[in-house]
Backbone bond lengths (Angstrom), bond angles and torsions (degrees), N, CA, C in turn:
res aa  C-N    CA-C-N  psi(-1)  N-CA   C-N-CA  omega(-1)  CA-C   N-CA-C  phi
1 X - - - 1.460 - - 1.535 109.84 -
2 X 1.010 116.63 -52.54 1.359 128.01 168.57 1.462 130.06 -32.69
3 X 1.614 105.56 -58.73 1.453 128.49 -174.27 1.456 97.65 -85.99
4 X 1.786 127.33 -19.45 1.073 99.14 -175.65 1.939 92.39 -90.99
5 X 1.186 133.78 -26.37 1.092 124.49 172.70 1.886 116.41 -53.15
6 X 0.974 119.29 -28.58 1.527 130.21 163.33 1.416 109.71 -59.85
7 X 1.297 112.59 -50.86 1.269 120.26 -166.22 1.975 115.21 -52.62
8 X 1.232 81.27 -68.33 1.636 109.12 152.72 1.531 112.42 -17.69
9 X 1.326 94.46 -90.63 1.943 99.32 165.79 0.885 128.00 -36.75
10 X 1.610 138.24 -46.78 1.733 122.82 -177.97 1.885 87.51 -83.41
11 X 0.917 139.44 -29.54 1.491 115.19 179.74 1.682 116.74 -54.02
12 X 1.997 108.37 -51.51 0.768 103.85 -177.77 1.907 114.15 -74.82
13 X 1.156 131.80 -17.04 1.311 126.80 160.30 1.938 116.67 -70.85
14 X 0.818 101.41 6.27 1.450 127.47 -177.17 1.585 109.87 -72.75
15 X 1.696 104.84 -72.15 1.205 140.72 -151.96 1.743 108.12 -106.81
16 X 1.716 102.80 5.19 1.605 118.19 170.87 1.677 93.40 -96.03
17 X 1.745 103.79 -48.30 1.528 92.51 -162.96 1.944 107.76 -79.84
18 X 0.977 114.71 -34.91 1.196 114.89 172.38 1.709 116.43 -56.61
19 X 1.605 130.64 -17.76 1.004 152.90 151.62 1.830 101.71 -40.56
20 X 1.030 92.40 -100.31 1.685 104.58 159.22 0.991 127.12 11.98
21 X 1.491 103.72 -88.45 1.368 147.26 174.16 1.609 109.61 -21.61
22 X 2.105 99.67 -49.72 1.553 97.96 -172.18 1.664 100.75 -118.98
23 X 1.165 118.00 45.25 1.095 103.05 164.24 1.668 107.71 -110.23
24 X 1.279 99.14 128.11 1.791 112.81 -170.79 1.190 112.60 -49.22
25 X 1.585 126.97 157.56 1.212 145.87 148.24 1.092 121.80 -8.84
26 X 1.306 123.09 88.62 1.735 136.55 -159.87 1.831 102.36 -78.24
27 X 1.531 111.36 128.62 1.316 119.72 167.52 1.682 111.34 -82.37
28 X 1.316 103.59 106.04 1.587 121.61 -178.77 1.664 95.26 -57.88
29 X 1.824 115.07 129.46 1.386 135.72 174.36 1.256 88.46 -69.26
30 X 1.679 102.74 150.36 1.645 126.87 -175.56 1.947 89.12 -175.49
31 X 1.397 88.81 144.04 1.590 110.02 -179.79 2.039 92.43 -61.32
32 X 1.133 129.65 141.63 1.448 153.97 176.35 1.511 80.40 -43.29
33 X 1.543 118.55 121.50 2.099 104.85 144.59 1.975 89.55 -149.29
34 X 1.534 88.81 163.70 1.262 101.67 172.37 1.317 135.80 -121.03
35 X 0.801 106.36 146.37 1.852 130.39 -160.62 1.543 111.55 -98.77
36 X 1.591 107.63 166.93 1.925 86.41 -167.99 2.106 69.16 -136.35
37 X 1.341 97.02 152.51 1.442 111.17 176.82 1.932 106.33 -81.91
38 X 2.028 108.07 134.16 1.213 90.66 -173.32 1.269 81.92 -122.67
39 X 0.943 168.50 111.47 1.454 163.49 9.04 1.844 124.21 -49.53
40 X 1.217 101.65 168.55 1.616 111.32 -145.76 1.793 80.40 -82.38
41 X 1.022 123.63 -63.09 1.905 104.32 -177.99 1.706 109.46 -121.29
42 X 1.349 114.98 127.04 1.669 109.85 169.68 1.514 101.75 -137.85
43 X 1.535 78.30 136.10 1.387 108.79 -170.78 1.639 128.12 -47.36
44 X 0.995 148.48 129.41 1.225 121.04 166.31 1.724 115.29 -99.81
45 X 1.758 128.27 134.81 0.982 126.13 -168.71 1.346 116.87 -114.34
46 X 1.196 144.24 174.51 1.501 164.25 -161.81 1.532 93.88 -82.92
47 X 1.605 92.71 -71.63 1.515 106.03 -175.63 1.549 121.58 -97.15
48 X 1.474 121.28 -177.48 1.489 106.53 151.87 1.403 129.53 -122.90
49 X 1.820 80.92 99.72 1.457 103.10 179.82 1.787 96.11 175.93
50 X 1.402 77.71 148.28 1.526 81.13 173.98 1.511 146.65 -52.57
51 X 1.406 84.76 -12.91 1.835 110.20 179.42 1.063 101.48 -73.46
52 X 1.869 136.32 -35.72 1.294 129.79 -178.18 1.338 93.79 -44.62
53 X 2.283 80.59 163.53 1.736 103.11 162.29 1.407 111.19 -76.76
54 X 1.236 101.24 146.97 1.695 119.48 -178.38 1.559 86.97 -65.91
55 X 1.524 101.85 136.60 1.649 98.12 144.84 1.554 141.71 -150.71
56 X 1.628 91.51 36.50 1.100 127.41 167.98 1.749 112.64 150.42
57 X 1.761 97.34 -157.66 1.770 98.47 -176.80 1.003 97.85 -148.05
58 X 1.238 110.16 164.97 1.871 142.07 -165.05 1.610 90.65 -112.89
59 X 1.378 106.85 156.59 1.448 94.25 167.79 1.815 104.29 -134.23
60 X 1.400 130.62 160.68 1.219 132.31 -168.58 1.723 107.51 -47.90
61 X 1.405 111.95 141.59 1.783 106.71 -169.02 1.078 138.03 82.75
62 X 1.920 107.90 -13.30 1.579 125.16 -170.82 1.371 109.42 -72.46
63 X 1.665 118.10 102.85 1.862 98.56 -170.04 2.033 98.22 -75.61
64 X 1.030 92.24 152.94 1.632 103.85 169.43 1.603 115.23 -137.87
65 X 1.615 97.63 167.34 1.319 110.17 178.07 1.264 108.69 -109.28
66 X 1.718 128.82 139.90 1.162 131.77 -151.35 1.796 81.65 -137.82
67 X 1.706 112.74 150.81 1.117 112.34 -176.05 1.869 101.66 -121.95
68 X 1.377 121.75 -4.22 0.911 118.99 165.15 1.727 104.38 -179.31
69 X 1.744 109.80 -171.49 1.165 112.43 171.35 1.169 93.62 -144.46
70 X 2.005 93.51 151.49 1.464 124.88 -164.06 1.854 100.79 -88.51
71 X 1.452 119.93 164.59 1.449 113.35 164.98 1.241 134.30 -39.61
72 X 1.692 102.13 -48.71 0.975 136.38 -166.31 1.655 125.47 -73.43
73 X 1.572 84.24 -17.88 1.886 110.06 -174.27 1.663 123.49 92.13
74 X 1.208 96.77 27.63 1.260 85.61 170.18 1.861 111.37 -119.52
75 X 1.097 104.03 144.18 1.847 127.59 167.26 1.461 107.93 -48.81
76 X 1.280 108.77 134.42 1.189 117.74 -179.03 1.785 105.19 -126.92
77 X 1.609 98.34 121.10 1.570 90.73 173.95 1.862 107.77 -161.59
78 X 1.385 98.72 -166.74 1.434 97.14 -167.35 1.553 115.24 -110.09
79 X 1.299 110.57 124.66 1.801 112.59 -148.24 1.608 96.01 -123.27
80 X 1.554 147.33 91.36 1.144 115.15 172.61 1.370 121.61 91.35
81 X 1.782 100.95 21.44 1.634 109.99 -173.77 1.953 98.40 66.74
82 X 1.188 162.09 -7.89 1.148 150.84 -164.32 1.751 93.54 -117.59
83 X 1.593 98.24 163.71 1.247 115.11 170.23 1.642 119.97 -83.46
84 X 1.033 130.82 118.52 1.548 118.57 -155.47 1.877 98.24 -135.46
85 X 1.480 90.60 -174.27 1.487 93.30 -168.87 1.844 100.87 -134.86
86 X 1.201 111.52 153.60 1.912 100.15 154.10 1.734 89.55 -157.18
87 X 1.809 91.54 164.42 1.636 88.31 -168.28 1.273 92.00 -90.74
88 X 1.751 107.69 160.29 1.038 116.36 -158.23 1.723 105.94 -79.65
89 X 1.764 115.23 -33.66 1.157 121.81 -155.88 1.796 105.17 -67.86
90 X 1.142 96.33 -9.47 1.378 94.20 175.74 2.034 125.96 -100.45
91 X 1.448 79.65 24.06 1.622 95.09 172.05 1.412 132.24 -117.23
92 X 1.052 136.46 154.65 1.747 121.27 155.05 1.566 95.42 -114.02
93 X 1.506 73.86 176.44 1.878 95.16 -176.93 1.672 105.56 -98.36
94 X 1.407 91.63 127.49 1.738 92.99 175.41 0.883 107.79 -83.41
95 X 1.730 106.82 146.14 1.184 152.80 -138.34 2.098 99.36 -115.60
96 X 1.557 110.68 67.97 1.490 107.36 166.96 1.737 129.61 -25.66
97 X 1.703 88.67 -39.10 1.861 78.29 -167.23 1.136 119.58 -81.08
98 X 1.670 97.60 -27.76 1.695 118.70 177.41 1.454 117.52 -51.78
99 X 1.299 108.90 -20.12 1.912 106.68 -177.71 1.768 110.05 -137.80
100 X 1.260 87.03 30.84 1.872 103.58 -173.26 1.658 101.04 -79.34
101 X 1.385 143.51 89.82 1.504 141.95 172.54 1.234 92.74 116.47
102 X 1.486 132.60 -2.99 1.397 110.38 172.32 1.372 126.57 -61.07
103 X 1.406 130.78 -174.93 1.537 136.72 169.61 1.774 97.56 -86.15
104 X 1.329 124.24 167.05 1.162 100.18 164.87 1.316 119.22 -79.58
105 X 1.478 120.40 -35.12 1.449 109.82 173.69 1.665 132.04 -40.35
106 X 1.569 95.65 -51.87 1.532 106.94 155.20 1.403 134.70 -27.06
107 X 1.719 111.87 -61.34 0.881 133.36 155.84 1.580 142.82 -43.10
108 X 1.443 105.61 -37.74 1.924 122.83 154.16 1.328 109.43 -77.73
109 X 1.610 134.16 -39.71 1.565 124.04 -160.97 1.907 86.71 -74.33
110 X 1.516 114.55 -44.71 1.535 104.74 -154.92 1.575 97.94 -70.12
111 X 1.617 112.04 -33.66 1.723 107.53 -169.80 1.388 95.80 -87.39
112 X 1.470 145.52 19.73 1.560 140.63 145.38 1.536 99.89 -72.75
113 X 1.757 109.86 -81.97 1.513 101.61 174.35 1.287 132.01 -21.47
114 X 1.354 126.68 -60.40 1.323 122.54 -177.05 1.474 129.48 -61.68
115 X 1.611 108.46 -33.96 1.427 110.99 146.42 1.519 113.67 -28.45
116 X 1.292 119.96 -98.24 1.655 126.77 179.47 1.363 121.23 -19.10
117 X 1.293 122.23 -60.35 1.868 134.32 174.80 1.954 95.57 5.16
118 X 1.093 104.16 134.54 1.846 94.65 166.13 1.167 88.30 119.81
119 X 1.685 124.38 -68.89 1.326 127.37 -141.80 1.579 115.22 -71.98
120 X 1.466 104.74 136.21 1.527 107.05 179.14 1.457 122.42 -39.50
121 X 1.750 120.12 143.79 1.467 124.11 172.03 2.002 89.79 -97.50
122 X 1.129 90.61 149.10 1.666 110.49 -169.09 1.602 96.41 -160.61
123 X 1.442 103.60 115.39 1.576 112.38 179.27 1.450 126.63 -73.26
124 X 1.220 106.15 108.83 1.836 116.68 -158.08 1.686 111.12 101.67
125 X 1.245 122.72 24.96 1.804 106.82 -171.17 1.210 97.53 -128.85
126 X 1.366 96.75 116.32 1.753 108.33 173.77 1.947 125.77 -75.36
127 X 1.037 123.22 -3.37 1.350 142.06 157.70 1.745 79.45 117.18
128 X 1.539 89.19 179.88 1.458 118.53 28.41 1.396 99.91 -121.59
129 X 1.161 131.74 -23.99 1.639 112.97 161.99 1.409 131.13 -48.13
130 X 1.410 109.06 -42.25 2.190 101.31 157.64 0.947 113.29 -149.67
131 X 0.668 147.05 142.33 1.941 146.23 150.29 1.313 109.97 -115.56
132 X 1.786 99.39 160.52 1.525 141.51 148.87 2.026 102.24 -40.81
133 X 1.265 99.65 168.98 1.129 110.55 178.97 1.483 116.52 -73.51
134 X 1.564 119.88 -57.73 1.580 101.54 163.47 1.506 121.58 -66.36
135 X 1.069 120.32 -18.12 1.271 122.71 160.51 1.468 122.39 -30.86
136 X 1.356 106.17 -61.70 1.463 119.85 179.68 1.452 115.66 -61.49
137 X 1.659 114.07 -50.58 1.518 122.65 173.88 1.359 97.23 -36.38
138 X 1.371 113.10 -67.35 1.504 126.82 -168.24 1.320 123.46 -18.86
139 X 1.399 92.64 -75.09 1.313 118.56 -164.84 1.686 106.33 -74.84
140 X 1.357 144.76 -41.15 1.257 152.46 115.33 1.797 96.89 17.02
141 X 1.351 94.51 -113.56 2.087 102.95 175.07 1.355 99.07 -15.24
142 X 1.614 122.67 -65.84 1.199 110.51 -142.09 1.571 126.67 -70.16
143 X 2.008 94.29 -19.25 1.676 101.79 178.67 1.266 104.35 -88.30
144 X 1.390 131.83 34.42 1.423 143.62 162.93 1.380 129.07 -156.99
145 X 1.611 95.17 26.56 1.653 107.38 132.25 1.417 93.82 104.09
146 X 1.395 131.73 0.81 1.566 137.34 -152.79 1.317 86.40 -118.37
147 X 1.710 110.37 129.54 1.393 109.09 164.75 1.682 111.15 -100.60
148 X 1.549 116.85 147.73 1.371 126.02 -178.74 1.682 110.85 -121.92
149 X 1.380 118.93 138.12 1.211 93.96 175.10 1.727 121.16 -81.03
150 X 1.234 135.29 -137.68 1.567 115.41 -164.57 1.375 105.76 -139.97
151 X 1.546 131.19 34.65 1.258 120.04 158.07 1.545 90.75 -148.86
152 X 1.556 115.01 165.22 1.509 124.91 -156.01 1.272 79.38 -66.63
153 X 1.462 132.23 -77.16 1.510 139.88 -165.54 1.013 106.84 -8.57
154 X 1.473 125.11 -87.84 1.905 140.50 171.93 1.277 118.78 -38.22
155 X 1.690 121.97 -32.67 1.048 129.40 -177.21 1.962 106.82 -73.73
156 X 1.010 109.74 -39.63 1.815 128.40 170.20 1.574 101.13 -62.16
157 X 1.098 110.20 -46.22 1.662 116.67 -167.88 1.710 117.53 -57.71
158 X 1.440 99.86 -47.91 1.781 156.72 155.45 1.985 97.16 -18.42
159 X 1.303 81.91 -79.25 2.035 115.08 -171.12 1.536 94.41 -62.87
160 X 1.596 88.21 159.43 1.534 108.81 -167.89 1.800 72.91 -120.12
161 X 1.214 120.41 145.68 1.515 139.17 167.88 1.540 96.83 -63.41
162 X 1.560 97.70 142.86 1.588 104.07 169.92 1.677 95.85 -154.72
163 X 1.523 99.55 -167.72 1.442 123.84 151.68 1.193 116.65 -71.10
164 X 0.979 154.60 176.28 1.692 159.35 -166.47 1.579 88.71 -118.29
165 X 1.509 107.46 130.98 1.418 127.60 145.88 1.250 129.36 -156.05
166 X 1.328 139.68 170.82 0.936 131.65 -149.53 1.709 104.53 -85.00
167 X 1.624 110.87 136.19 1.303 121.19 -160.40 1.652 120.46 104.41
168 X 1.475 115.53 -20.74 1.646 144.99 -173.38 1.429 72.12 -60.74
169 X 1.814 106.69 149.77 1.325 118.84 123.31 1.512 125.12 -73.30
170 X 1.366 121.76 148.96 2.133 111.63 168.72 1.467 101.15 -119.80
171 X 1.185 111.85 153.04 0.835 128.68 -160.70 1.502 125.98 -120.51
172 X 1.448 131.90 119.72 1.659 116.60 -146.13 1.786 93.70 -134.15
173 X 1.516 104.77 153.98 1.603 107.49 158.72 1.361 94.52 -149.43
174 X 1.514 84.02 160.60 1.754 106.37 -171.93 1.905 107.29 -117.05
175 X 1.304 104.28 22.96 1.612 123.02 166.34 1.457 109.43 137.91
176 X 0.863 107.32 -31.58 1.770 98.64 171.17 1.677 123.13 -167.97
177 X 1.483 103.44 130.96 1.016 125.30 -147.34 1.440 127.58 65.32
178 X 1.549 123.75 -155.99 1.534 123.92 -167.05 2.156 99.14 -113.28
179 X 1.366 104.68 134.68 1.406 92.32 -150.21 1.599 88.49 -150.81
180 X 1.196 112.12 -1.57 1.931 112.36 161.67 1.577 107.95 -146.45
181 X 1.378 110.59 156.32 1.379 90.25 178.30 1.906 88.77 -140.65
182 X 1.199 137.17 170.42 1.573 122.94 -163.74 1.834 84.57 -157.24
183 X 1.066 133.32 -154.63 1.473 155.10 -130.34 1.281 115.13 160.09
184 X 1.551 86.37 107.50 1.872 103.35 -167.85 1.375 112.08 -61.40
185 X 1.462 129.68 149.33 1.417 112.01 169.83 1.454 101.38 -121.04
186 X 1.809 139.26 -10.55 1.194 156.20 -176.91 1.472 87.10 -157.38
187 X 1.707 100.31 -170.91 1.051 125.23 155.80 1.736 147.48 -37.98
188 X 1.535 81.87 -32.40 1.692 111.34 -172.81 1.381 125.97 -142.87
189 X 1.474 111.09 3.54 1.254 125.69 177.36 1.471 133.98 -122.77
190 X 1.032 135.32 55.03 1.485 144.68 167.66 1.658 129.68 -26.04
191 X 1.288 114.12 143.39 1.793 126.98 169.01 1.338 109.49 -91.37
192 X 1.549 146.08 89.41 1.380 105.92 173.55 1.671 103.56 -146.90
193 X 1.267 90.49 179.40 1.939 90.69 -174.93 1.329 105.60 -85.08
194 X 1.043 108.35 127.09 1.842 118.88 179.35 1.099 105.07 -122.03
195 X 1.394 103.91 146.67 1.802 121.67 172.58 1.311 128.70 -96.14
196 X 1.692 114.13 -13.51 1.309 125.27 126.52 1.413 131.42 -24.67
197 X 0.878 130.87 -85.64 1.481 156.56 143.32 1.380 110.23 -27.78
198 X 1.294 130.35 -59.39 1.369 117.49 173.50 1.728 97.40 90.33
199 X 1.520 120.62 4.07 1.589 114.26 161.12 1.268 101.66 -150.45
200 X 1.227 101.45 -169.33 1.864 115.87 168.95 1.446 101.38 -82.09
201 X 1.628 101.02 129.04 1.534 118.88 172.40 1.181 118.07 -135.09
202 X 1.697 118.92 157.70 1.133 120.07 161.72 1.538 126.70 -90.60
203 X 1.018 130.12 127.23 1.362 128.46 -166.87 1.647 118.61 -161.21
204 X 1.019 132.84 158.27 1.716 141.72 -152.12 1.615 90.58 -86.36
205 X 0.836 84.06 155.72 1.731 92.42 172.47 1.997 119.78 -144.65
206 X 1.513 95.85 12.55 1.639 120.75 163.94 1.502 98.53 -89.04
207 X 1.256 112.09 -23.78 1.946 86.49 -168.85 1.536 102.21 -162.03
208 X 1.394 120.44 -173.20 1.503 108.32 -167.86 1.378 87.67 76.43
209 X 1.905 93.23 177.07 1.558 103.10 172.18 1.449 121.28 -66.13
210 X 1.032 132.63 -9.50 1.922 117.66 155.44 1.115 122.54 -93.77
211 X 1.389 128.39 11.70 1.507 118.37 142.31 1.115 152.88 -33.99
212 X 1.632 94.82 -57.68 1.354 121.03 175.75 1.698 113.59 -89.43
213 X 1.303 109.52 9.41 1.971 114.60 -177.52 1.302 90.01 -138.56
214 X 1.255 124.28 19.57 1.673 109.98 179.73 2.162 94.60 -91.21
215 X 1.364 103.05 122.40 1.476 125.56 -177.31 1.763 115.27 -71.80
216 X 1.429 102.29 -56.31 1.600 115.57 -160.43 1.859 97.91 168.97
217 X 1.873 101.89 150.37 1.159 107.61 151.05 1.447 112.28 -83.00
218 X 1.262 121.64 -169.72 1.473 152.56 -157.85 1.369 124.97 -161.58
219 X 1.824 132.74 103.34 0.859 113.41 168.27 1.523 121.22 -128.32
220 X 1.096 128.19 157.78 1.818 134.02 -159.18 1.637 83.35 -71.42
């Protein structure tokens, strides 16, 4: 009676740990926040891991809502009524204050730009691995449906004059005519490909050396 009551017990401690054993890769609880996609397409998966089924894509700038994160690093959120996954390393964390009173348009051209930041300036390269300075404008508008033409000049020509805000093109010369063009992020603060720098940066465009060559904003 005894041994069969023992017996009993390591089966049923048996059939707890083997329980265990297969229950999948647990998504660690975290309060809901959202993330903005920084590469040009990420995947969304079934599972988390790359082996999941695809079940669709994010595209560069897309802010999302994430409902947790996996061990492993991947985002957990809701895609299509289903429970879905994307890896995390291919995200940043959006930035509330940065698009707090914006328009929404405003709000997608500046959270496209900021995605990019990093990427090489290369004279004549329209991305998406580096570009020139209209290059970048360019390509910016274009993954949100806005066509630009392809040198700062045309791109100024293009724009209706404004105040600078975020989503504005600005507009720069280095003695005559219009000869940089950058992506407002405020009033005084710009995204753009510099040859200085040798990538896409953020930087003022009231003072420093584009202060004094800053031309006009630009808006579609």
């Amino acid at each position: 009676m005894k041994s069969s009551f023992l017996v009993r017990i390591v089966v049923l401690a048996t059939l707890l740990i083997s329980s265990f054993a297969a229950v999948p890769q647990q998504t660690k609880a975290s309060t809901s926040k959202k993330v903005v996609v920084a590469v040009d397409v990420l995947n969304v998966r079934s599972k988390a891991t790359t082996m999941g089924q695809k079940l669709g894509q994010l595209k560069l700038g897309q802010t999302v809502t994430v409902l947790g994160k996996t061990a492993n690093n991947w985002y957990q959120l809701r895609y299509a009524g289903k429970n879905a996954y994307i890896a995390a390393t291919y995200t940043k964390a959006f930035n509330a204050k940065a698009t707090t009173g914006l328009t929404k348009n405003g709000a997608a051209v500046v959270s496209v730009a900021e995605g990019l930041k990093g990427r090489p300036y290369v004279f004549g390269a329209t991305g998406p691995v580096s570009f020139d300075c209209s290059g970048f404008t360019r390509y910016v508008y274009n993954a949100l449906g806005k066509s630009l033409p392809r040198t700062a000049a045309a791109q100024y020509g293009a724009t209706k004059r404004t105040a600078p805000v975020a989503g504005d093109l600005v507009f720069f010369t280095h003695g005559s005519g219009i000869q940089h063009v950058g992506i407002a992020v405020d009033g005084s603060t710009m995204i753009n490909a510099n040859s200085y720098y040798g990538q896409v940066v953020k930087e003022s465009f009231r003072s420093g050396y584009w202060g004094s060559r800053y031309i006009a904003a630009g808006s579609l």
